[in-house]
C-alpha positions as CSV (number, residue, x, y, z in Angstrom):
1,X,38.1,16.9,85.6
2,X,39.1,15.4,88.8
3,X,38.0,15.1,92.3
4,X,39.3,14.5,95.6
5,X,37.4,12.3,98.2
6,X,37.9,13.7,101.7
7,X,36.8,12.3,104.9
8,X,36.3,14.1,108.1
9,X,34.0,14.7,111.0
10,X,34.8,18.6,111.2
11,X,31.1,19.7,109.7
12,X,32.9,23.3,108.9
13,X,36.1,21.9,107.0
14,X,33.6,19.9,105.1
15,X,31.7,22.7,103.9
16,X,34.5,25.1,103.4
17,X,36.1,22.9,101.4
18,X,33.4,21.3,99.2
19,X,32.2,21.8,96.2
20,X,29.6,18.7,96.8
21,X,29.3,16.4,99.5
22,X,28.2,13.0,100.1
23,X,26.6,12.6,103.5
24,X,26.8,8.7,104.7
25,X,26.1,6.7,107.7
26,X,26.9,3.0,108.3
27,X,27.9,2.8,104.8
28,X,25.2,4.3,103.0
29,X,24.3,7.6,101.1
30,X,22.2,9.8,103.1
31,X,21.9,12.2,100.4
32,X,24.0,14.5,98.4
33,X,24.2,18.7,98.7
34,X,25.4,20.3,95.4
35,X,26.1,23.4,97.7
36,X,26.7,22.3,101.0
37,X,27.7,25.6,102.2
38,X,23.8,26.9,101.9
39,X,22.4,23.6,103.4
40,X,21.9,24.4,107.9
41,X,24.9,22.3,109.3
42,X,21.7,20.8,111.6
43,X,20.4,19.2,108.0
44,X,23.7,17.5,107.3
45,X,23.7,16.4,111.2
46,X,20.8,14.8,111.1
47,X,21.8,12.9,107.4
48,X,25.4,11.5,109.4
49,X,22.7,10.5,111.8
50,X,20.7,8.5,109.3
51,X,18.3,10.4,108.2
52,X,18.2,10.5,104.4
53,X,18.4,14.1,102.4
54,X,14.6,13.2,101.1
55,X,12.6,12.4,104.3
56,X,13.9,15.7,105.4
57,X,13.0,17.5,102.2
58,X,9.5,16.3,102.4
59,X,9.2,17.4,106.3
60,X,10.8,20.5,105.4
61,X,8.1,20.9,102.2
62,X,5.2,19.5,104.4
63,X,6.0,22.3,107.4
64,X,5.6,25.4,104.5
């Protein structure tokens, strides 16, 4: 197998053209979204924001 890092800003060229995708901010993993296309793009906002993939998965479990 092989893989291909690519780095970009554009949140839709990410997605499109991801199989997986490692969210970072200030040098560190955020989280990372085996299928980033069915994740909200507002979710992988707030991980290049700093927010990591967990504390939003236990707001998102604590709000059901």
């Amino acid at each position: 197998g092989g893989a291909v890092l690519l780095v970009s800003e554009d949140l839709e060229e990410l997605i499109t053209m991801s199989d997986r995708l490692a969210v970072m901010c200030k040098g560190e993993i955020m989280g990372i979204l085996d299928s980033p296309s069915e994740v909200p793009v507002e979710t992988i906002g707030l991980m290049m924001a700093g927010t990591p993939l967990e504390d939003l998965q236990k707001k998102e479990a604590l709000s059901s």
